[in-house]
VOSELUM-787324 format. One record per residue (C-alpha): x, y, z; residue in three letters. Coordinates in steps of 0.25 Angstrom, whole numbers, plus 5000, padded with zeros to 4 digits. Layout:
% residues N
+------+------+------+-----+
!    u !    v !    w !  aa !
+------+------+------+-----+
!    X !    Y !    Z ! ALA !
...
+------+------+------+-----+
//
This chain:
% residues 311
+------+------+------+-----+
!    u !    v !    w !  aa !
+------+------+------+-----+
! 5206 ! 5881 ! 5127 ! UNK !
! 5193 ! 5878 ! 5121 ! UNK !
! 5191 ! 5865 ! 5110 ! UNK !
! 5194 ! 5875 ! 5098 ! UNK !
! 5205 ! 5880 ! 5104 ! UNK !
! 5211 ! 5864 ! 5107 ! UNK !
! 5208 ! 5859 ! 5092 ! UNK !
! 5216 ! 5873 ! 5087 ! UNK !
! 5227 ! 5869 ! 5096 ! UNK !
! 5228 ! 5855 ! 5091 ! UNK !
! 5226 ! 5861 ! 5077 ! UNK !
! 5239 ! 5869 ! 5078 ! UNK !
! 5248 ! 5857 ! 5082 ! UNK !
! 5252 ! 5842 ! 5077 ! UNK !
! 5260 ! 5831 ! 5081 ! UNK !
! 5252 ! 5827 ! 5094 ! UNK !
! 5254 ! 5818 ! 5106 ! UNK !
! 5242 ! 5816 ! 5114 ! UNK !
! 5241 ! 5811 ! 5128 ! UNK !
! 5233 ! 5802 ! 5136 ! UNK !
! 5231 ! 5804 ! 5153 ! UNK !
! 5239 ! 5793 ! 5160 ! UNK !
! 5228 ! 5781 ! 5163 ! UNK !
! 5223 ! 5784 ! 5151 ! UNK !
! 5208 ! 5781 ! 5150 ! UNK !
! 5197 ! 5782 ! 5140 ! UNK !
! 5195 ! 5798 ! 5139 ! UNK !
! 5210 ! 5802 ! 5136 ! UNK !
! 5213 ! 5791 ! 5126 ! UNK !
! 5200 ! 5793 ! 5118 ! UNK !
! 5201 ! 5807 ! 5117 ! UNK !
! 5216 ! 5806 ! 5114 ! UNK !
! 5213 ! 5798 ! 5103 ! UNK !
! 5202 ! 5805 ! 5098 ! UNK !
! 5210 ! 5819 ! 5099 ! UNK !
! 5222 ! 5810 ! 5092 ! UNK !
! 5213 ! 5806 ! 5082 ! UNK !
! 5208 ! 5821 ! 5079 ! UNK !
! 5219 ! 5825 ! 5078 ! UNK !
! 5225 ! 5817 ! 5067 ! UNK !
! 5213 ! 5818 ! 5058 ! UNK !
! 5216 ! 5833 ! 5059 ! UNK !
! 5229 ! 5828 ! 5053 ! UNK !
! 5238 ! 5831 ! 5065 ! UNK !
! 5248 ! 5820 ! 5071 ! UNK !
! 5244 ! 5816 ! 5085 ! UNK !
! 5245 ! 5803 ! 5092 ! UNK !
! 5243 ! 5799 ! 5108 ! UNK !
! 5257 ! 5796 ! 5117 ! UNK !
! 5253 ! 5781 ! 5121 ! UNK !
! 5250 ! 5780 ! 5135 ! UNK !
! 5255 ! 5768 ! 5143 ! UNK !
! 5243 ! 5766 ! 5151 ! UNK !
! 5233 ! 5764 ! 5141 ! UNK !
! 5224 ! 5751 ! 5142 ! UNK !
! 5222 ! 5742 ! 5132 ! UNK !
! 5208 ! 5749 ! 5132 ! UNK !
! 5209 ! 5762 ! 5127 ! UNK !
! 5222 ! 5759 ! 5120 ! UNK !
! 5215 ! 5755 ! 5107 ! UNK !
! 5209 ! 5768 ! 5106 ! UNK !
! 5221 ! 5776 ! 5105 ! UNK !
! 5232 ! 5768 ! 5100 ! UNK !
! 5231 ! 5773 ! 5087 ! UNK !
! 5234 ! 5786 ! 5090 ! UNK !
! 5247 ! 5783 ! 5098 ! UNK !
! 5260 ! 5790 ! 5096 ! UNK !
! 5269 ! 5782 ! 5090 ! UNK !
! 5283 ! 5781 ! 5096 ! UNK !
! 5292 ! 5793 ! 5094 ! UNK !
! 5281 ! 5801 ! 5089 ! UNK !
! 5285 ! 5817 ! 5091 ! UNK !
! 5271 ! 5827 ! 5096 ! UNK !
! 5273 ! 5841 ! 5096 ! UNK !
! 5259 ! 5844 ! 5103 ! UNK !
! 5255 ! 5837 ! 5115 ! UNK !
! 5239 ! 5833 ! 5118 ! UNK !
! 5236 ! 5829 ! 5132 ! UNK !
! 5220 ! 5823 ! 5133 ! UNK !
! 5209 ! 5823 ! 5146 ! UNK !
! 5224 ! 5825 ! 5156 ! UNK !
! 5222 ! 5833 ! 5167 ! UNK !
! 5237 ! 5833 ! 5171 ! UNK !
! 5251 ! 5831 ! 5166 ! UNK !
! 5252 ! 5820 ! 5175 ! UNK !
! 5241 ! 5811 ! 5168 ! UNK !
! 5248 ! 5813 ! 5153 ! UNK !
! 5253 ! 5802 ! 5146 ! UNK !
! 5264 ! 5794 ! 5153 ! UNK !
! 5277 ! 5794 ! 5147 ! UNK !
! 5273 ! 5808 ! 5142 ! UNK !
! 5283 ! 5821 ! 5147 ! UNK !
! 5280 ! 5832 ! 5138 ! UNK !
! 5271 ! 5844 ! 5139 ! UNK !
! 5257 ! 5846 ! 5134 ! UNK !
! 5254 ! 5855 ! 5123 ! UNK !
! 5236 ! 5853 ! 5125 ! UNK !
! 5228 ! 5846 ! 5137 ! UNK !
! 5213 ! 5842 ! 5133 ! UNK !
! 5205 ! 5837 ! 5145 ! UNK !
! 5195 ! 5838 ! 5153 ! UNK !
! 5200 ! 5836 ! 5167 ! UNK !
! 5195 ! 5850 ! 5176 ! UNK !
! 5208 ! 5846 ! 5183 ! UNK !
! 5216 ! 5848 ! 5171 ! UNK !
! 5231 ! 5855 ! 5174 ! UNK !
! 5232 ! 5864 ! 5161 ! UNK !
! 5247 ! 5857 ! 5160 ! UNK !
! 5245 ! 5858 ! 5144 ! UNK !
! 5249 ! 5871 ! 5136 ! UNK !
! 5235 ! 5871 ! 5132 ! UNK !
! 5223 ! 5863 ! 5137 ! UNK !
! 5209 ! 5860 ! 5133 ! UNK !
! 5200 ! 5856 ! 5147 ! UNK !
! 5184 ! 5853 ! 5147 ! UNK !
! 5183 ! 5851 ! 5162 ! UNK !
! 5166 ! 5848 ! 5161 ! UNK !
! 5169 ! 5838 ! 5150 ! UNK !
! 5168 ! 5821 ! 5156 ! UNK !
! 5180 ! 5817 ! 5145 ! UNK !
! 5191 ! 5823 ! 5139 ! UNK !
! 5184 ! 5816 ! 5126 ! UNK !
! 5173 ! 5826 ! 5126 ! UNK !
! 5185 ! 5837 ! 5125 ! UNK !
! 5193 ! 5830 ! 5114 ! UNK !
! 5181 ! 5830 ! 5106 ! UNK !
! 5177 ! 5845 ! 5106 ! UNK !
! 5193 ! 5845 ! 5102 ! UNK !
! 5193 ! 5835 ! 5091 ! UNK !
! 5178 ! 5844 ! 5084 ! UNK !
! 5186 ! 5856 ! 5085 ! UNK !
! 5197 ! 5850 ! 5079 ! UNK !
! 5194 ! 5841 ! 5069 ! UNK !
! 5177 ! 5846 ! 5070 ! UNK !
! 5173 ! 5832 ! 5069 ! UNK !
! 5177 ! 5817 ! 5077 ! UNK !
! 5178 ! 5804 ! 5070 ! UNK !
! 5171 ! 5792 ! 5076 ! UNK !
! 5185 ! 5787 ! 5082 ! UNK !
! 5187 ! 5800 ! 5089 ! UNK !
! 5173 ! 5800 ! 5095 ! UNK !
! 5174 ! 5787 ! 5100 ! UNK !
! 5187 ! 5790 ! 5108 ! UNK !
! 5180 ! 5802 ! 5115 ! UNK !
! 5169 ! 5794 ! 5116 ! UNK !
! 5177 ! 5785 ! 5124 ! UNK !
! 5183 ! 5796 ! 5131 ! UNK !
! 5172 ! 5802 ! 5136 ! UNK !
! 5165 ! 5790 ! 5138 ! UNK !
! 5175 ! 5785 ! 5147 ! UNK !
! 5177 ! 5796 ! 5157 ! UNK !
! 5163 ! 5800 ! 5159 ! UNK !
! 5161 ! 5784 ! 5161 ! UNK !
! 5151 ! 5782 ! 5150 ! UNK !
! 5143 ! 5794 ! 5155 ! UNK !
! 5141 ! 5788 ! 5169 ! UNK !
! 5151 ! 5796 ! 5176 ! UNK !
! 5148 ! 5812 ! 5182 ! UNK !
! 5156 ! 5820 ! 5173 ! UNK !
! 5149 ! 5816 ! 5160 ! UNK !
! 5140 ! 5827 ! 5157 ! UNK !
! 5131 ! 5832 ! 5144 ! UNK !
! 5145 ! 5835 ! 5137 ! UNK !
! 5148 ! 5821 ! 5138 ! UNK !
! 5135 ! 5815 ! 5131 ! UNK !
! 5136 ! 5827 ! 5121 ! UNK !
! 5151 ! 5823 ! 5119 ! UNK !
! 5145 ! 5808 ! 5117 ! UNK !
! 5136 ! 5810 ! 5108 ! UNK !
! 5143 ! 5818 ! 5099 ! UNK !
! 5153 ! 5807 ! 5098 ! UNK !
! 5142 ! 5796 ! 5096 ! UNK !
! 5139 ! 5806 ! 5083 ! UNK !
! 5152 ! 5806 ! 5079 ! UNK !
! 5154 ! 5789 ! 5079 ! UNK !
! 5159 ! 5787 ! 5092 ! UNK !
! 5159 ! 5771 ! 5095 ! UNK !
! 5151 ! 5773 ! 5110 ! UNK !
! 5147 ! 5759 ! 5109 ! UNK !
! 5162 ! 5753 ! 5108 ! UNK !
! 5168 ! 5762 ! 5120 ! UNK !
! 5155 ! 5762 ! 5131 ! UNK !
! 5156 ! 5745 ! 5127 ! UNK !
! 5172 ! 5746 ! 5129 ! UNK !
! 5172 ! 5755 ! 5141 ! UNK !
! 5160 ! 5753 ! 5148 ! UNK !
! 5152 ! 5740 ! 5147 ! UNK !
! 5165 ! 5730 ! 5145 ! UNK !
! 5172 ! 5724 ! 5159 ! UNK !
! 5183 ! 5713 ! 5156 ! UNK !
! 5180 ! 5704 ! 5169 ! UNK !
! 5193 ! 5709 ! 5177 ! UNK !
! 5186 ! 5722 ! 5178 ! UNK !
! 5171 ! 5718 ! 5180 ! UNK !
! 5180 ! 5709 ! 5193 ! UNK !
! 5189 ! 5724 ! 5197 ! UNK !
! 5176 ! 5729 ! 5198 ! UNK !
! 5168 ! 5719 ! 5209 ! UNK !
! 5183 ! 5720 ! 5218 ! UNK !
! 5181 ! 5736 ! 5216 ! UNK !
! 5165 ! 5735 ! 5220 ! UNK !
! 5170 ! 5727 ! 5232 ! UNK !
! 5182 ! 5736 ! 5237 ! UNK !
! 5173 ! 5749 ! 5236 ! UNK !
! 5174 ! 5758 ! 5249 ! UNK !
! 5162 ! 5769 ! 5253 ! UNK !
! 5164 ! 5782 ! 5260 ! UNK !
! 5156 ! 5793 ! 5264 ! UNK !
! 5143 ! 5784 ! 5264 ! UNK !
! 5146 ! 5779 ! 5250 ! UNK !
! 5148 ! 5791 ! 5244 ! UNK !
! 5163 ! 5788 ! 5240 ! UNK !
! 5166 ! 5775 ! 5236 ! UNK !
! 5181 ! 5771 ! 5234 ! UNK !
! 5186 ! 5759 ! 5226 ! UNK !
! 5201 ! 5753 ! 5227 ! UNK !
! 5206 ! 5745 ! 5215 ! UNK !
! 5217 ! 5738 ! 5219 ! UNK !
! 5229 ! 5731 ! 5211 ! UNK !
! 5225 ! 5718 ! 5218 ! UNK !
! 5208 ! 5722 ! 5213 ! UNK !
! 5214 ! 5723 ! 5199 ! UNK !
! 5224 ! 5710 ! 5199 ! UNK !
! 5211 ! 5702 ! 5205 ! UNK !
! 5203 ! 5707 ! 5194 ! UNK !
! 5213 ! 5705 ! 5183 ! UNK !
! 5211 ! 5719 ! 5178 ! UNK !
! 5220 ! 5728 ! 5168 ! UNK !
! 5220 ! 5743 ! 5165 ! UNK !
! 5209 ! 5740 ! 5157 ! UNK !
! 5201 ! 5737 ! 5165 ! UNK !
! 5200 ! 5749 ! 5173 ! UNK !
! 5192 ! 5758 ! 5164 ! UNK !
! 5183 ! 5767 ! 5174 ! UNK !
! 5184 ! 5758 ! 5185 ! UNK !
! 5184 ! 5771 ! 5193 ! UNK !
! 5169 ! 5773 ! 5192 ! UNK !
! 5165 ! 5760 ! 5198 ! UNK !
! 5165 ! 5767 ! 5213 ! UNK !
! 5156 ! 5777 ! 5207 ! UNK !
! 5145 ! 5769 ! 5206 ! UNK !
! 5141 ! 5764 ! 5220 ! UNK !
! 5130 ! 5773 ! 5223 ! UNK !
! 5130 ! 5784 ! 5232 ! UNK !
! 5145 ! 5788 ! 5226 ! UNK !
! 5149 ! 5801 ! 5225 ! UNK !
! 5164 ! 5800 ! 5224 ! UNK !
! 5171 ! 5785 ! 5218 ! UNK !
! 5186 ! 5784 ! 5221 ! UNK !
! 5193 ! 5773 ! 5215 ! UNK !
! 5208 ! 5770 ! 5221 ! UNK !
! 5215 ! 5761 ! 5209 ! UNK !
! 5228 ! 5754 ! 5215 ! UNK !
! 5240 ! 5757 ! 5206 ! UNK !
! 5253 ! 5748 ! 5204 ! UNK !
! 5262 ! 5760 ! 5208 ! UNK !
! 5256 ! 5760 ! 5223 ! UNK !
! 5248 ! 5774 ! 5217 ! UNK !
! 5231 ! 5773 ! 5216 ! UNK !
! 5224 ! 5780 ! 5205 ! UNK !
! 5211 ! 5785 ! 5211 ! UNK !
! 5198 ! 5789 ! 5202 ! UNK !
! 5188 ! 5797 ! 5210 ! UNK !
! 5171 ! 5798 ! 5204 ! UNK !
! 5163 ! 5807 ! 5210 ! UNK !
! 5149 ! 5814 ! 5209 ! UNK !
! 5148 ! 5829 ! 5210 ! UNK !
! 5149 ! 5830 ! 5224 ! UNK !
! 5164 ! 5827 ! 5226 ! UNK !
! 5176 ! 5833 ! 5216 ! UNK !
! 5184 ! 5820 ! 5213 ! UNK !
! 5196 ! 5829 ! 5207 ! UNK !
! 5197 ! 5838 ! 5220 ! UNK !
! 5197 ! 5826 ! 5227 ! UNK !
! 5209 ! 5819 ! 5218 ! UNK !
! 5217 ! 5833 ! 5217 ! UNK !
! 5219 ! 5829 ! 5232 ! UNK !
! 5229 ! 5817 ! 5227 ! UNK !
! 5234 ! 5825 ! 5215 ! UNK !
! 5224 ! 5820 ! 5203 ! UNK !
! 5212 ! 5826 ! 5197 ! UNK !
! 5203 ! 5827 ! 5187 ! UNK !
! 5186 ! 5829 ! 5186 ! UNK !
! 5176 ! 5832 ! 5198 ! UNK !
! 5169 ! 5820 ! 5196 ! UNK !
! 5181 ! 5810 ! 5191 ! UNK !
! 5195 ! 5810 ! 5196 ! UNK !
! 5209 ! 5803 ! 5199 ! UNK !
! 5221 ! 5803 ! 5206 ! UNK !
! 5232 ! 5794 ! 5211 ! UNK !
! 5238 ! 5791 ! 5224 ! UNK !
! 5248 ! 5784 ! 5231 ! UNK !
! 5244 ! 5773 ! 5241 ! UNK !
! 5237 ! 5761 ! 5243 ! UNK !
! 5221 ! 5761 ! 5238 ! UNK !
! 5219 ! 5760 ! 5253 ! UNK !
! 5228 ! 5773 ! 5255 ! UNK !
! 5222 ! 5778 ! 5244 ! UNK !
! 5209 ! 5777 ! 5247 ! UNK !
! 5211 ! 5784 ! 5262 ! UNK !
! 5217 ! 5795 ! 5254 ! UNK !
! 5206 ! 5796 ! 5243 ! UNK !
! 5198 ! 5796 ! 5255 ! UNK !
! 5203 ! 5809 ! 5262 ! UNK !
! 5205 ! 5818 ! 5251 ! UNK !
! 5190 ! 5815 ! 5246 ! UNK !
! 5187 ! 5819 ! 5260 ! UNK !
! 5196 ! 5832 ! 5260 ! UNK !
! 5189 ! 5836 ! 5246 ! UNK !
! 5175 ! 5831 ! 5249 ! UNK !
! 5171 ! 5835 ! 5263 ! UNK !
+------+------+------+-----+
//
């Protein structure tokens, strides 16, 4: 399926409910919104299912086009998930189109839209919404700015590429606010994070003559710190940036006994063939799984499948 073929799709049906990726971060809410917003200029009903884990943070960009209670789709819209276990939680039905741009993506949708060299979901919604509707408004370039912008981490990690400046720009053009969302997103700390990220400087473990640097975040870290779900906005790519790294993992302790792992790397390790070992997925050079255990268990665990995948 190619962009043309996506927007005639969407063309032929209404009533939509479009979904967000459990952990929702700033890629699949902004380009939810955005392709919600599209979609209502070009008259149709569509609205996004609410998702329970959604900060306080990203929650003003999408709230107004939630779903209100009782409200009855007829054409389903999964955005940037890779699998039927990431949908929406509390949602149980099938999926009628995926768009994403996970490589790792499981075609689980009746139809599905995947740009797999493209750093952000966003940059795919965007191509959509021009086929659709041939134009974005300065409310829908500012959400995929947003999208893009915070998977590719402000244009510092290794998956943005040309695509994701040209993408930039063309949303600058049409009024995206980059100076609201890189100030929002980048530059701003509240206090409990700048502290979470001395105790995760200090707890930082070095393998392979530095080359992979592993950092736990405990539940004890975050009560210390004072941190909430907010707070935690890419605190994966804090590893990365020790020099000499060439794969980060971060092991996030859970509530339910579970840790939620994020791997970084450079081009010379895969991080998704690395996650596949524990059941997750997602890009070469970003990725994420989750696993049972204790960080410490966890870590021994990261530890040998990136030593069965990386020789």
């Amino acid at each position: 399926m190619n962009f043309k073929d996506c927007a005639e799709l969407l063309k032929k049906n209404d009533n939509f409910l479009l979904l967000t990726h459990k952990n929702p971060d700033g890629d699949t809410v902004g380009s939810a919104a955005a392709l919600c917003s599209a979609l209502q200029r070009a008259g149709k009903t569509a609205y996004v299912m609410p998702n329970p884990a959604l900060t306080d943070k990203l929650g003003g960009y999408i709230a107004p086009f939630h779903a209100p209670e009782g409200y009855a789709h007829a054409f389903v819209v999964a955005v940037d998930i890779a699998t039927e276990g990431l949908l929406t939680p509390g949602y149980t039905g099938g999926v009628d189109l995926c768009i994403d741009h996970h490589p790792t993506n499981t075609h689980y949708a009746a139809s599905t839209l995947v740009c797999g060299e493209r750093s952000s979901c966003g940059e795919v919604v965007l191509e959509v919404i021009k086929a659709l509707r041939g134009s974005v408004t300065r409310c829908e370039a500012t959400l995929l700015y947003m999208a893009l912008a915070t998977d590719n981490g402000c244009f510092r990690y290794a998956n943005t590429n040309a695509a994701s400046f040209r993408a930039a720009a063309e949303l600058m053009r049409f009024g995206a606010d980059n100076g609201e969302i890189n100030m929002r997103f980048f530059r701003m700390a509240s206090p409990a994070r700048i502290k979470l990220e001395g105790l995760i400087y200090l707890s930082m473990s070095y393998y392979r003559e530095g080359k992979i640097v592993v950092a736990e975040i405990t539940q004890d870290m975050m009560r210390t710190a004072g941190v909430s779900e907010e707070d935690m906005d890419d605190i994966a790519s804090l590893p990365g940036r020790a020099e000499g790294c060439a794969l980060s993992v971060t092991i996030r302790e859970q509530s339910d006994g579970t840790c939620r792992l994020s791997l970084r790397s450079t081009e010379e390790v895969n991080s998704s063939e690395i996650c596949a070992v524990f059941g997750g997925g997602g890009h070469a050079l970003a990725a994420g799984c989750t696993v049972s255990g204790t960080p410490d268990r966890v870590r021994e665990m990261i530890l040998d499948g990136i030593n069965e995948v990386w020789k």
